[in-house]
C-alpha positions as CSV (number, residue, x, y, z in Angstrom):
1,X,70.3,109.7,27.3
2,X,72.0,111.3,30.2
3,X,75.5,111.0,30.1
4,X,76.4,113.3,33.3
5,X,76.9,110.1,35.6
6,X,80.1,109.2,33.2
7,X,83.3,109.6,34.4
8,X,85.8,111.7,32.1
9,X,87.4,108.4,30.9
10,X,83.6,106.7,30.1
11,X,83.2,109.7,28.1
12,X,86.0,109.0,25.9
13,X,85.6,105.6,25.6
14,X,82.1,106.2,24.3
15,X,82.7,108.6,21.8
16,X,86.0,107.0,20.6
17,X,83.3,104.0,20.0
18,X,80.9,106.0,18.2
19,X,83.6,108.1,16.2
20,X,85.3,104.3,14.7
21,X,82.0,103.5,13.3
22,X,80.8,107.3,11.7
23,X,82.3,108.3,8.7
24,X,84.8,110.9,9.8
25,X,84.4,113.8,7.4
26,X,85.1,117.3,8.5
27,X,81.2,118.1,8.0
28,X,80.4,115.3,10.2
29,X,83.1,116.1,13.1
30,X,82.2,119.3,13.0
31,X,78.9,118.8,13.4
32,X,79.9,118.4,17.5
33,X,81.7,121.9,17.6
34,X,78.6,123.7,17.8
35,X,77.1,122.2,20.7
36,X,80.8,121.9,22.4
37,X,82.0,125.5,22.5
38,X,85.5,124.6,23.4
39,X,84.3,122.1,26.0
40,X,86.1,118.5,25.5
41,X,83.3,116.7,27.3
42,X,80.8,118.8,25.8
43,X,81.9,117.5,22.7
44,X,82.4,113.8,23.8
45,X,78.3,114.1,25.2
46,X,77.5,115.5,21.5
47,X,79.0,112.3,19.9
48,X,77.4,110.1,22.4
49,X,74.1,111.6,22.2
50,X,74.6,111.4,18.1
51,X,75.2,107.6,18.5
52,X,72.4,107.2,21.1
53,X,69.9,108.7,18.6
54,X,71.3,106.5,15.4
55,X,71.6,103.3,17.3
56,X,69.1,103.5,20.5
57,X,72.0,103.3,23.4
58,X,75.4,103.9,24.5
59,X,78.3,102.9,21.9
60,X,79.3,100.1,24.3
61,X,75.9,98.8,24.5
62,X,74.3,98.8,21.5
63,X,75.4,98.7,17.3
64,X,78.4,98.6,15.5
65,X,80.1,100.2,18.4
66,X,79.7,97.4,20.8
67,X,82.0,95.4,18.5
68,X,85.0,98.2,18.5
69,X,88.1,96.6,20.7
70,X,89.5,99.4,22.8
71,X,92.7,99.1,24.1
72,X,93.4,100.9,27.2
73,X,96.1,101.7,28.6
């Protein structure tokens, strides 16, 4: 999935989609640092692309994460 046509804000939304639904242990979290390398959006992409390969599309579209409530501020 390409994810470079999100905005910074899509991004996050996204991946905090994806990251309600994963069970947050540190080996899973830090499975995103590696692809990241200090890059927030890097890391964002890494969780998307994660959820995009578990649940065939974006967080908001697709799974579990379509059902997370977001509230935006």
């Amino acid at each position: 999935m390409d994810t470079s046509n999100l905005t910074l804000r899509q991004l996050q939304k996204e991946s905090a989609r994806a990251l309600a639904v994963m069970k947050a242990t540190n080996k899973n979290l830090s499975q995103f640092n590696h692809t990241a390398n200090h890059n927030s959006q890097n890391w964002y992409r890494a969780v998307i692309e994660w959820y995009v390969k578990t649940y065939g599309d974006l967080p908001s579209q697709t799974g579990p994460g379509s059902e997370v409530k977001l509230i935006d501020v």
